[in-house]
N, C-alpha and C positions, 0 to 999 in steps of 0.2 A: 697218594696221600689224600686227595680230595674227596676219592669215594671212598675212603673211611669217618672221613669226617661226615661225609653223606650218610651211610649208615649208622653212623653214631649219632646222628639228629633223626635220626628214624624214615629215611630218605633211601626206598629200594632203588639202585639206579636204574634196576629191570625191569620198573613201572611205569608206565608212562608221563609225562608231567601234567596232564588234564585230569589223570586217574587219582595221583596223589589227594590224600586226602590234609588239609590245611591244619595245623595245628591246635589251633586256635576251637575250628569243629570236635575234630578229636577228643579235646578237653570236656567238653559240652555233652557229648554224645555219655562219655565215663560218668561226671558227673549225673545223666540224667536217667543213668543205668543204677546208678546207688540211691536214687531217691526212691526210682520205681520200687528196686528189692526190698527197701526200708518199708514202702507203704505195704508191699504187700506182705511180706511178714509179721506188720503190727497189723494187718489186717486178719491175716492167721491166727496169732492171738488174740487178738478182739474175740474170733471167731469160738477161739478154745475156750475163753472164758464163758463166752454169753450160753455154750452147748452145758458148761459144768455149773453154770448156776441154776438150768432149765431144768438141768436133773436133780441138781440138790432141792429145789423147789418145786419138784413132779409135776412140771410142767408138760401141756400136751402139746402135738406139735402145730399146734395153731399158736399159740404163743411163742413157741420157738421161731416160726416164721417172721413173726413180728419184729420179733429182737435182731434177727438174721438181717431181715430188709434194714431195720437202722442203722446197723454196722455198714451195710454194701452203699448209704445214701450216705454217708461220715466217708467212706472210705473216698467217694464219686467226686466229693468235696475237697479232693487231695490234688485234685489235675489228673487222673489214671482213669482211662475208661476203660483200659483192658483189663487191668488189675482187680476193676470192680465187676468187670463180668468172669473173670476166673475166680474169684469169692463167690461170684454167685453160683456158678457150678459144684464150687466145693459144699456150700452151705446145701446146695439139693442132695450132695451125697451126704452130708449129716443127718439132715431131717429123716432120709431116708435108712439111716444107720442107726442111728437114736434112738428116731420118734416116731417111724410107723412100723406096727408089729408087722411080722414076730422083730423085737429090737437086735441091733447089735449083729445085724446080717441084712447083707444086701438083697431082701427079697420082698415083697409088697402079698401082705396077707390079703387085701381087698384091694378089687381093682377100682374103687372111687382114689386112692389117695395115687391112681397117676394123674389123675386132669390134676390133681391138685398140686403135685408138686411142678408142673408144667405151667401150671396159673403163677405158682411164684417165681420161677423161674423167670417165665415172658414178664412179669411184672416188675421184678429187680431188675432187669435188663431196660424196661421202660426206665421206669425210674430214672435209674443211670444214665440211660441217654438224655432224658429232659432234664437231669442238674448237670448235667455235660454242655447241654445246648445257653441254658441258662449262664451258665459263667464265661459259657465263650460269648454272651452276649453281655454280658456285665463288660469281661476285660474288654469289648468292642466299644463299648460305651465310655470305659475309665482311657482308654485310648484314645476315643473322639476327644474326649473333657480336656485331655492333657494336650492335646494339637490345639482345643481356640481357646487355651488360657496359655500360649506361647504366642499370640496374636497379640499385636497392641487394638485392633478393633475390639469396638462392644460388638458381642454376639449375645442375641437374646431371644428367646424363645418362647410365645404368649400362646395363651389358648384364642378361641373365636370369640371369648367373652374381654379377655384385655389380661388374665392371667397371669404373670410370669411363672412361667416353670423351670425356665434355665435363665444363667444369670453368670457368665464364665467373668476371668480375671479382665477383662481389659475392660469391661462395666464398672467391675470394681473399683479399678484404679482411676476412671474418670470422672467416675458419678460420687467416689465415695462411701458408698455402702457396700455391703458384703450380701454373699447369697443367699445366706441366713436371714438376712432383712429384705431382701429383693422379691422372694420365692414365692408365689401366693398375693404379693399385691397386686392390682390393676396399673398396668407401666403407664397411661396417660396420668391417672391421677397421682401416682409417685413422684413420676417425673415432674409433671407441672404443662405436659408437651403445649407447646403453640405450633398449630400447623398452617402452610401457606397456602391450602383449601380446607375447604367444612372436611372434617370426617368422613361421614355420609359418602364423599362424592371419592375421597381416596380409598376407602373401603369397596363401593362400587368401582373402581380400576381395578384393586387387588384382585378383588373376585373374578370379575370379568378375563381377565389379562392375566392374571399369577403370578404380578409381579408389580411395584411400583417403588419408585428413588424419586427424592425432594431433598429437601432439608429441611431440618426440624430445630426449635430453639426446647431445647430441657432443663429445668433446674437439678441442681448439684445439692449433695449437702448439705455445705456451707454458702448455699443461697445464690450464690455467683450463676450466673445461666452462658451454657454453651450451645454456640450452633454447629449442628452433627448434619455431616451428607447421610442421609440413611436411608438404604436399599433395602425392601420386604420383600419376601417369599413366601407365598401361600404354599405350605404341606396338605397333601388332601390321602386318606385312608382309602385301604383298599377298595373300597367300595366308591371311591373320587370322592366322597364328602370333607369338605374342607373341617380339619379340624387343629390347625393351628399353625402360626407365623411366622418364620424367621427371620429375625429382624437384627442387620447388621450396620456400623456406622463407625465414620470417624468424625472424630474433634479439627472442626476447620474455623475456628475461632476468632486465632490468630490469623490465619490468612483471608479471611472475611476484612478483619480489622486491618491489615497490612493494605489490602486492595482499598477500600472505604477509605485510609489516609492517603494513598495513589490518586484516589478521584478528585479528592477537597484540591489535594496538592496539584495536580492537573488543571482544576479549573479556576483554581488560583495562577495555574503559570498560562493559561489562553486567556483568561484576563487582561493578566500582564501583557502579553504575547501581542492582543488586540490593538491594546491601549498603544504599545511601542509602534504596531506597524500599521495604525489606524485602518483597523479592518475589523467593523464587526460582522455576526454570522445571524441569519432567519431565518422563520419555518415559518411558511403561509399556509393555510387550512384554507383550500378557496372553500369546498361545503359551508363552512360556517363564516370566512370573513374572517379569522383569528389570524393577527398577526403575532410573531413570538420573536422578541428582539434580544438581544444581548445586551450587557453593559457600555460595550463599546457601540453598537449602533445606537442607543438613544443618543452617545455624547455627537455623535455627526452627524446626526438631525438637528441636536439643540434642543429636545425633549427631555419632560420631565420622566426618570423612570416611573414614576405612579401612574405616567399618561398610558388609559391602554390604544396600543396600536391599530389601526384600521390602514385600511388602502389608501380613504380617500383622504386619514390625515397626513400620508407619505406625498398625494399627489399636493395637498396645499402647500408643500413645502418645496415640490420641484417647480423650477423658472419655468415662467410662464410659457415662455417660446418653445419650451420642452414638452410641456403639459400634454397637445394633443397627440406628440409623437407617444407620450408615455402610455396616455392610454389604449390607442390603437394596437401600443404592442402588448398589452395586460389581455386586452381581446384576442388577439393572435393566440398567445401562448396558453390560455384557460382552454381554447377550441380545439388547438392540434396539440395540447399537451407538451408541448414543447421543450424543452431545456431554451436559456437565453441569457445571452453575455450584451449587455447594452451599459454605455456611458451617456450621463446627462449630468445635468448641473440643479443645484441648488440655490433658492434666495433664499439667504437668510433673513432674519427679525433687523439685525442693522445694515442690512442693505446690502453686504458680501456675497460675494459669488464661490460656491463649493464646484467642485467637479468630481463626481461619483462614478467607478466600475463597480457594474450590478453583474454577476454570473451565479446560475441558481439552475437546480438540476430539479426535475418533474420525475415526483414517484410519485406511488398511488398505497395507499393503508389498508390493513387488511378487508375493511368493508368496499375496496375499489372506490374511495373518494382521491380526486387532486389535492395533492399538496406539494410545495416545494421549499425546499432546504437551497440555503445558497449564502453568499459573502457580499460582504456592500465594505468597498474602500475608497478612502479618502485621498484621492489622487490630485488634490488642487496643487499640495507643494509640486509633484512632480510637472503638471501643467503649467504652472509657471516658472521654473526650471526649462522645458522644453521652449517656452517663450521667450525666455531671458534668452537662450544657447542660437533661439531661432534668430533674432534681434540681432546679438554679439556676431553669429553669421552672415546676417548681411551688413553688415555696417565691415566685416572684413573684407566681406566679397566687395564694397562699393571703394574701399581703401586701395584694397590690388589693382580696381579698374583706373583709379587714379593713377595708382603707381604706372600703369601702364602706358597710360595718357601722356606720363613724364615722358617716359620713353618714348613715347611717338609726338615729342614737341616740336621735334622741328619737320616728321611730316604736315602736320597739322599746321605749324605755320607757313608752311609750304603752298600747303592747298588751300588756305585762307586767303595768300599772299595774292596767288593768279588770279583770280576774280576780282580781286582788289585793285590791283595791277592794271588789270582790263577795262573796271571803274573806270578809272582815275582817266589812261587810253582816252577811251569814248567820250567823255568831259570834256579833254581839250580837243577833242577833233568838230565836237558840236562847235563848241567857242570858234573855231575856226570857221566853220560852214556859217554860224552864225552872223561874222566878222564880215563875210563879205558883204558888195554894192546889194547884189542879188542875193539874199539867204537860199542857200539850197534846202530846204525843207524834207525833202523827200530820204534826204543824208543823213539832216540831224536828227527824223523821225526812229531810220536803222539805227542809228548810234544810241538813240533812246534808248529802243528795243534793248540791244545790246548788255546796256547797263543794266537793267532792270534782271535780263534774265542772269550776268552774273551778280547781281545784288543777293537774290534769289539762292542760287548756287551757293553764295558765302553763307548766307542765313539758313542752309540744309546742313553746312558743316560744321555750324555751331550751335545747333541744336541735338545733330547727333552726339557731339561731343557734350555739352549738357546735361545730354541724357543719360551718359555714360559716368557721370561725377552728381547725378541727384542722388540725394538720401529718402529714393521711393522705397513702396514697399513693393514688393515683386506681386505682380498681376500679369496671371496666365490669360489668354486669348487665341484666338486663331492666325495662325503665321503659314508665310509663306515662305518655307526653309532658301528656297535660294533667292527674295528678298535679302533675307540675314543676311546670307552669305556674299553679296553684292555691295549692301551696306560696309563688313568688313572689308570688300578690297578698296573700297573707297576712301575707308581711313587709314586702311596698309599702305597703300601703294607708292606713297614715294619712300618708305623703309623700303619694300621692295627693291625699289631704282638703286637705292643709296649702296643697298648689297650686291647687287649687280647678278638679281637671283631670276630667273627667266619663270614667270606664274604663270602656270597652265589653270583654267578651271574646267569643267567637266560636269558642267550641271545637265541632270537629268530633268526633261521636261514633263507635265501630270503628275508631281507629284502630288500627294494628296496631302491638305494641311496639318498642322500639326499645334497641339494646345501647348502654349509654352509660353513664357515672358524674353520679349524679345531684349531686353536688355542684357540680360543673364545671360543668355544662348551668345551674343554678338561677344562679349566678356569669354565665355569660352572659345573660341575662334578665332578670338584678338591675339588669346595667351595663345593658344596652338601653333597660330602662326609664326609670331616672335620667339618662337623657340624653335622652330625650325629653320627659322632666318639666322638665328644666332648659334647653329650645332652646324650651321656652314661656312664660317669664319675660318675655318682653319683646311677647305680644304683649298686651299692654293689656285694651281690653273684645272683642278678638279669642278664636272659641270656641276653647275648651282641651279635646282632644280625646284620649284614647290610646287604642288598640286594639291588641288584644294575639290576632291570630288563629293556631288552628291547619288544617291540611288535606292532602292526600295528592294530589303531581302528578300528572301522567298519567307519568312516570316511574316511579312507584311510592314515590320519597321523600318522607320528611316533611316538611312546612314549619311554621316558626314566624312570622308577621312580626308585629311592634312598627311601627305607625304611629304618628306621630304631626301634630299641624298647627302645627310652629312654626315658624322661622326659614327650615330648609331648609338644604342644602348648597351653600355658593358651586362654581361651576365650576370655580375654580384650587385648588381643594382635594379636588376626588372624586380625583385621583388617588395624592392623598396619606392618605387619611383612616385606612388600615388601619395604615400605616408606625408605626416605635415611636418614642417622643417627638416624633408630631405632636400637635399638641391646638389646637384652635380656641376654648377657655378661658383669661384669663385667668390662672387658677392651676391650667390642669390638667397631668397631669403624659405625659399623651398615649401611655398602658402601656395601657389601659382596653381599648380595640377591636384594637388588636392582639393582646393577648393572647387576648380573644375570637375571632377568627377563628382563632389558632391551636388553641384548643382545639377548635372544632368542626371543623375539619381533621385535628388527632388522631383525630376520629370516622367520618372517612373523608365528612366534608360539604363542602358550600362554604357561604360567605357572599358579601352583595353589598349595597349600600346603593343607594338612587337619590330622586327627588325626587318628591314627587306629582303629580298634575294641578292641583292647589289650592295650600293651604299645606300647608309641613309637608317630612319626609319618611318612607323606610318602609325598614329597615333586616330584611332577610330570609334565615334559618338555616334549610340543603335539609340535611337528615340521609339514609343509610341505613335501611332497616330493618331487621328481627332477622336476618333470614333472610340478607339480602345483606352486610351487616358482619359476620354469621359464616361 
C-alpha cells in the first residue's frame, strides 16, 4: 500500500533516497524549462520578423546584422545566455541564407563575407556575455542593497572627497532622510558630524591603518543629534588606491544617556555613601603639589570646599605631636613610592581632637609622574568607643578583683591577723623585760626587731591587697613571672589550708622578664587558682592537688599553668568555657575567665584550658617575653 502511494507522489522506491530529486526543485526546473522555450521562440520570431522587414526594405546584410545583434542583446536581457547564443547561430545562418549572394542558399559567393559573418558571430557572443555579466552584477548588487537594508545599522558609503554614494534603510530610518536626499551630499556637512579628534588626524589613521571606530555626534532631520559608535573601512581599487569609505554605525544614545544618569546617580550615592561612613576619597599629584579632595573630605578637615588643597594646609591641621611623624612618612612614601595605611589625629579650630585612617595606593600617570589615590576616614567615634569599652573593661576587671578579695576575706584577715597577733606578743613581753629591777635591753631590743619586721609584713599585705581594689590604669613594666606568682600564693594560701589542698609550685629558674602589668596578671592567677580550689570541693577522700608551674616553650614564651585534680571539664562546655556569663557554678556570675583571657590577650598571649590524663584539669597562660612584646 505504501509504495503505491510512493509512486503516486512520484517516489521511485528503486532510487535511491540521496538521488531523489525534491519536489519543490522539480517544480523550478519545469517552470524554468517554459520560460527558456518561451524566450527562445519569441526570439525566433523577433528573428523572422526583423529578416522579413530587411527584405521588404532591401536591406543589405550589414543592416541585417545590426537589427540581428539588437534582437540577441533584447533577447541576453531575458536571463538566457544559451538562448542567446543559439540566436546567434541561427541569425549567422540567415544573413548567410538571405543576405550574402548567391541568396536563399547556403553558399558564400565571396570569400571576404566569412570573417564577416564570424565577426558577428564572435561579436553577438561578446555582447551577450558582457550583458550576462552585467546583470549578474546588477542582481549582485540589488542582493547586497537588499542584505544592509534588513540591518538596523546605518551603512554608508562616501567617496575620498566626503560624497555619499550609498545611503541603505537603516540611515534612513535614523537620520530621517531618504537616499534620494542623501546620494551626492558631503556626509560631514549633512550630518552636521562632531568628531572626538580633528579630522585630519582620523583620516591619517584610516589611511595609514584601513580602518578606524570612535563615536560620532550627527544631526538628524528634525535637529535632535545622536551619538553613533561608528566603524570606517577604507576600500582601495585595484591598483590599492584608496578610493572610497565604508562607513557603518549604531544609535547608542540611549545608552550614552542611560550610563551619564548611572554616573550623576553613582556620585550622588558615594556622596551619600561618604557623608554616612565618614570617609572621604584623594588624588595627590606629588609633580605639581595638586591635592583633589572630595566632598566628604573637606567636611573632616573642617575646610572650605573653595579652599584649594595643598600638603602643607593638610599638615596645619594635623596635631602637632603628629606633625613630624607625618612628614617623615610623606618623605618615605614620595622616595620609595610606596603605598601607606597610617592613623593620626587632628586639631581642630575649637580645640577637638579628630582621629583619621589614611590608606592610599602609589600609581604613576601615563608621563611616569607619582600620584596617589587613597581614602581618609573619620574614625574618632570608633576611638572613643574603643576607649569608653577600654575604661568599662577595666573598671570590670578591678570589680572581679574585689569580688575576689570577698572571697579571700577571711584568708586575708588571716594573714593580717598573725603579724598582728605577733605585734601585740612582742609589746607585752617588752613591758615585761622593761618592768623588771634590771631592764634586759638586749630582750626588748629583739622583741623590737620583732615587731617592726611583723609591722612590715602586715603593711606588705595590705598594700598588695590595695593594689588589687585601686581604680589604676593598667601600666605594663618588666616583671618577674615567678615574683607574681609568689605574690599569689601569699594571698592564697590560707584558702589553700582552709581546703585542705596540698600546693606544689614548680618555678622554673632564668626566666627571662616579661612586659606586663602586674596587677592584672596576679588577678589572673588569683581567679585560676580559686577555681581549682573550688572544682575540688566535691572530690571526697580523693587527693587534693594544685600546681602552680612556670617554664619557657620551645617558642621562647612564657608558660604559667595552674593544675588542678578535681572535677574536670564536661565536653559540652570546653567550648563554651572562655564566653562571658558562662559559668558552670551555681551562683557564679561567669565574668571570671573571660575576663582573664582577655587580659592575657591585651598582653599579646593566649590561653587554653583542657583536661588531664587523671582527674582534674590544667588551665594554661603562653605570654611573650620582654624582648618580643616590645
Amino acid at each position: 500500500m505504501s509504495s503505491l502511494f510512493g509512486q503516486a507522489n512520484g517516489d521511485d522506491p528503486k532510487v535511491p533516497p540521496a538521488r531523489r530529486m525534491p519536489r519543490s526543485n522539480m517544480k523550478d526546473r519545469i517552470a524554468r524549462l517554459r520560460y527558456v522555450t518561451l524566450v527562445f521562440l519569441s526570439g525566433c520570431v523577433a528573428l523572422g520578423l526583423v529578416t522579413w522587414l530587411c527584405l521588404e526594405l532591401g536591406l543589405e546584410a550589414v543592416g541585417a546584422e545590426s537589427l540581428y545583434l539588437i534582437v540577441i542583446v533584447l533577447v541576453s536581457l531575458l536571463d538566457s545566455f544559451a538562448v542567446s547564443a543559439l540566436l546567434s547561430l541561427i541569425s549567422v545562418f540567415c544573413l548567410d541564407f538571405f543576405f550574402i549572394k548567391p541568396i536563399f542558399k547556403f553558399q558564400m559567393q565571396f570569400k571576404d563575407d566569412m570573417p564577416a559573418l564570424i565577426t558577428f558571430l564572435i561579436a553577438s557572443l561578446a555582447v551577450t556575455a558582457l550583458v550576462r555579466h552585467i546583470r549578474k552584477l546588477g542582481e549582485a548588487q540589488s542582493e547586497q542593497d537588499l542584505l544592509l537594508d534588513l540591518t538596523h545599522d546605518t551603512v554608508i558609503v562616501r567617496d575620498m572627497i566626503g560624497e555619499i554614494t550609498y545611503w541603505n534603510r537603516g540611515a534612513e530610518e535614523l537620520y530621517g532622510w531618504t537616499k534620494r536626499d542623501a546620494v551626492g551630499k558631503n556626509i560631514h556637512d549633512f550630518l552636521r558630524t562632531r568628531f572626538p579628534l580633528p579630522l585630519v588626524d582620523i583620516t591619517d589613521t584610516l589611511v595609514r591603518t584601513g580602518r578606524w571606530d570612535g563615536e560620532l555626534i550627527h544631526t538628524k532631520r528634525d535637529g535632535t543629534e545622536v551619538i553613533v559608535a561608528s566603524r570606517w573601512s577604507l576600500q582601495r581599487d585595484a591598483n590599492g588606491k584608496p578610493h572610497a569609505t565604508l562607513e557603518s554605525g549604531n544609535d547608542i544614545t540611549a545608552r550614552r544617556r542611560a550610563e551619564e544618569l548611572l554616573k550623576q546617580s553613582q556620585a550622588t550615592s558615594l556622596a551619600e555613601a561618604q557623608k554616612l561612613s565618614r570617609t572621604g576619597s584623594f588624588g595627590w599629584d606629588v609633580a605639581s603639589g595638586e591635592v583633589f579632595w572630595s566632598e566628604e573630605s573637606f567636611r573632616i578637615f573642617e575646610y572650605d570646599p573653595g579652599v584649594h588643597a595643598t600638603v602643607d594646609l593638610i599638615i596645619q591641621r594635623v596635631h602637632p605631636d603628629d606633625r613630624a611623624r607625618m612628614r617623615r612618612l610623606i618623605d618615605f612614601v614620595t622616595d620609595t613610592r610606596q603605598d601607606f595605611d597610617v592613623e593620626h589625629r587632628l586639631l581642630m579650630p575649637d580645640g577637638s581632637t579628630k582621629h583619621l585612617h589614611v590608606v592610599a595606593r602609589a600609581a604613576s600617570d601615563e608621563s611616569g609622574d607619582l600620584r596617589f589615590v587613597g581614602a581618609i576616614m573619620d574614625v574618632t567615634a570608633t576611638k572613643q568607643a574603643e576607649q569608653q569599652l577600654h575604661e568599662a573593661q577595666t573598671e570590670l576587671a578591678r570589680v572581679t578583683r574585689v569580688t575576689t578579695l570577698g572571697e579571700l576575706s577571711a584568708s586575708i584577715a588571716h594573714e593580717v591577723g598573725q603579724p598582728l597577733s605577733a605585734i601585740v606578743t612582742n609589746g607585752e613581753a617588752c613591758l615585761r623585760w622593761l618592768g623588771r629591777e634590771t631592764p634586759q635591753l638586749d630582750e626588748v631590743q629583739s622583741c623590737v626587731t620583732s615587731i617592726i619586721s611583723e609591722g612590715r609584713r602586715a603593711g606588705e599585705i595590705v598594700h598588695r591587697i590595695r593594689t588589687l581594689a585601686k581604680r589604676d590604669t593598667p601600666a605594663k613594666m618588666p616583671l618577674d613571672l615567678s615574683d607574681v606568682i609568689n605574690d599569689v600564693v601569699i594571698l592564697t594560701q590560707r584558702e589553700v589550708l582552709n581546703h585542705q589542698v596540698a600546693l606544689r609550685l614548680k618555678l622554673a629558674t632564668g626566666l627571662p622578664p616579661l612586659l606586663g602589668d602586674r596587677v592584672q596578671l596576679q588577678q589572673v592567677i588569683i581567679n585560676l587558682v580559686m577555681n581549682g580550689l573550688q572544682s575540688m570541693n566535691a572530690n571526697g577522700n580523693a587527693p587534693r592537688e594544685l600546681t602552680i608551674e612556670s617554664r619557657q616553650d620551645d617558642d621562647g614564651h612564657l608558660v604559667v599553668e595552674v593544675q588542678d585534680t578535681g572535677t574536670g571539664i564536661e565536653p559540652e562546655n570546653s567550648k563554651r568555657l572562655f564566653d562571658a556569663f558562662f559559668s558552670t557554678k551555681p551562683n557564679g556570675m561567669g565574668i571570671g575567665l573571660s575576663i582573664c583571657r582577655s587580659i592575657i590577650e591585651a598582653h599579646g598571649g593566649r590561653m587554653r584550658a583542657s583536661n588531664n590524663a587523671g582527674r582534674g584539669a590544667t588551665f594554661q597562660c603562653s605570654l611573650p617575653p620582654l624582648q618580643d612584646a616590645a
